[in-house]
C-alpha positions in Angstrom: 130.0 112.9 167.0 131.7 110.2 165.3 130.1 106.7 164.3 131.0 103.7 166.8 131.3 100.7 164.9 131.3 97.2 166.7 134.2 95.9 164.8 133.7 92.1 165.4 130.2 92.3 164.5 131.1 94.2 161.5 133.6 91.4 160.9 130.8 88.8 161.0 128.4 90.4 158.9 131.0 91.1 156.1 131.7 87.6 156.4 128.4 86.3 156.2 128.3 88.5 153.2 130.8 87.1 151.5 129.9 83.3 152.1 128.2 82.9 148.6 130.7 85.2 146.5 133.2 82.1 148.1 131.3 79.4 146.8 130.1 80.7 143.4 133.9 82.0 142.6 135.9 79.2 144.3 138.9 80.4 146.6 141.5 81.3 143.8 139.0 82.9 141.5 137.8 85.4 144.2 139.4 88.5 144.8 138.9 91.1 147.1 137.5 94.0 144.7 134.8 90.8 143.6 134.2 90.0 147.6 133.5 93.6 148.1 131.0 93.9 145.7 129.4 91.1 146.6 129.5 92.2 150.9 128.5 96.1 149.2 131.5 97.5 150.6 134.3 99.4 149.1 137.6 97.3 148.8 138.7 99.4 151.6 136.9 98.9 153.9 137.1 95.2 153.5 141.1 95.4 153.9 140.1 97.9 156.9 138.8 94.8 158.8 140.7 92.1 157.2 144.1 91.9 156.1 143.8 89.8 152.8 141.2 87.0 151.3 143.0 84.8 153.3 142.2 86.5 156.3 138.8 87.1 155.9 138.3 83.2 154.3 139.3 82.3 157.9 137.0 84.2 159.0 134.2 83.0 156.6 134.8 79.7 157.9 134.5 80.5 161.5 131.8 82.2 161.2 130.1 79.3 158.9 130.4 76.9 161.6 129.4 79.2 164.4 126.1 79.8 162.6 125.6 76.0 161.2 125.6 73.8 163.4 125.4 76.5 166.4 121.7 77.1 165.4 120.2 74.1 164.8 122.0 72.6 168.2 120.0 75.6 169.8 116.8 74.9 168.0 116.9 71.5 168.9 117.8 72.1 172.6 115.1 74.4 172.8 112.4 72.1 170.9 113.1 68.5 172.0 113.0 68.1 175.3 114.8 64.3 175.1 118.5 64.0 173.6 117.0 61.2 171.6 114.3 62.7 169.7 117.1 65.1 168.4 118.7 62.7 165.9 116.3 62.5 163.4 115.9 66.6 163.0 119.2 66.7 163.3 119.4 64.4 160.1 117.2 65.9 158.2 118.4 69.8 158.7 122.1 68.4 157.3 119.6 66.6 154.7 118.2 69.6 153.9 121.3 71.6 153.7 123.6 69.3 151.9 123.6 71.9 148.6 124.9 74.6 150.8 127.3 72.1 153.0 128.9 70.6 149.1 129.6 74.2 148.0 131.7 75.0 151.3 133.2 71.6 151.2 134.5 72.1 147.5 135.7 76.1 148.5 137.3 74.6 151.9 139.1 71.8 149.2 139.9 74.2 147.2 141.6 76.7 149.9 143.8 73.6 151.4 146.2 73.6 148.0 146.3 77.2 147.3 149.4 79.1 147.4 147.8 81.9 149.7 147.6 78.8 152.3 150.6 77.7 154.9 149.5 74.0 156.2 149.6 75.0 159.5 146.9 77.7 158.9 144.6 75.6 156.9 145.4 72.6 160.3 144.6 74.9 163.0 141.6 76.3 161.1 140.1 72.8 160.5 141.0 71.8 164.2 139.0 75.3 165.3 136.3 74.2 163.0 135.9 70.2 164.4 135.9 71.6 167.9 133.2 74.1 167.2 130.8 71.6 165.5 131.8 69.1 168.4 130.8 71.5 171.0 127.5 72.4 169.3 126.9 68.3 168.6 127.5 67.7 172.6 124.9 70.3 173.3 122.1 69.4 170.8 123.0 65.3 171.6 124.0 65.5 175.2 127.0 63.3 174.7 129.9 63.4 175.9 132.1 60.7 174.4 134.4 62.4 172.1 134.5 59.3 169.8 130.8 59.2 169.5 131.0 62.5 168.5 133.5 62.2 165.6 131.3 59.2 164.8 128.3 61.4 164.1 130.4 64.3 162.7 132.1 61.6 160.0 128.9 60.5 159.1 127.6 64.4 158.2 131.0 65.0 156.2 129.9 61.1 154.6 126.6 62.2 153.8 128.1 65.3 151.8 131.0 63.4 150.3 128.6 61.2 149.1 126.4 63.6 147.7 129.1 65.3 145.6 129.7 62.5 144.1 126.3 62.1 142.7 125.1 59.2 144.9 121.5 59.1 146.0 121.6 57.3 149.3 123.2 60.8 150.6 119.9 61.7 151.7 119.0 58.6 153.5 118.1 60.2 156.3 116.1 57.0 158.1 119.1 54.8 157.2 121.5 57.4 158.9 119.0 57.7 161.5 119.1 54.4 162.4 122.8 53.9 162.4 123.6 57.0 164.5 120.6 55.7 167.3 122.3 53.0 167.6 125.9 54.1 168.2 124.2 56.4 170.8 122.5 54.7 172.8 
């Protein structure tokens, strides 16, 4: 009897799989042979589920976002009973993860001026991507008002920026704390 693969979930896990292999290589230094070793697949099957790096970046991105924010919005649903309380934890998991966020910030740069990249595909992906960590920022803050939102997204993407660029209030997680309490409330 032949072997039923779930296809998407396949998808996913090679992607997950190739998350680090993006961020230690850089977009235009990967290739698909070195993003197969690195999943421990065969560069066939990779192309059997994705059509080229570009294809499965895409999909590396999607997938980084679904799991990010997605998981700690559930966490602290599921944790803090009061929308409030969330902030600081919040905070301090983007804190925590600001390593991680830098390396798929510089990767995501990197991916925007390649030649492998049509502007409208790099747009749409970053649109797909602010709606997802949006949606998962509404459920873990119970806000609705998109501009508060971007607000607290803007601040995140500040607190990376800043830490790539060496500067030590990044991490200021009471300061950012207190700034974000007050814009929503």
């Amino acid at each position: 009897m032949p072997k039923i693969v779930d296809h998407e979930a396949m998808r996913d896990g090679l992607a997950e799989r190739c998350v680090e292999a993006f961020a230690d290589q850089g977009y235009g230094r990967s290739s698909m042979r070195s993003l197969a070793e690195a999943a421990g697949v065969s560069t066939g099957t990779l192309y059997h589920y994705f059509a080229n790096k570009s294809a499965l970046f895409q999909h590396v991105v999607e997938r980084v976002a679904r799991l990010d924010i997605g998981e700690a919005s559930q966490f602290l649903v599921a944790v803090y009973a009061d929308p409030a309380e969330r902030v600081r934890p919040l905070m301090q998991f983007v804190a925590a993860a600001i390593p991680r966020l830098a390396s798929h910030f510089r990767v995501l740069n990197e991916y925007s001026i390649h030649p492998d990249n049509p502007g409208e595909v790099w747009t749409a992906l970053m649109q797909e991507s602010r709606g997802r960590y949006l949606d998962a920022l509404r459920v873990a803050l119970e806000v609705e008002d998109e501009a508060r939102l971007d607000m607290v997204l803007l601040t995140i993407c500040g607190m990376v920026l800043r830490a790539m660029c060496a500067d030590p209030t990044s991490t200021d997680v009471d300061a950012v704390v207190l700034q974000l309490e007050r814009l929503l409330s």
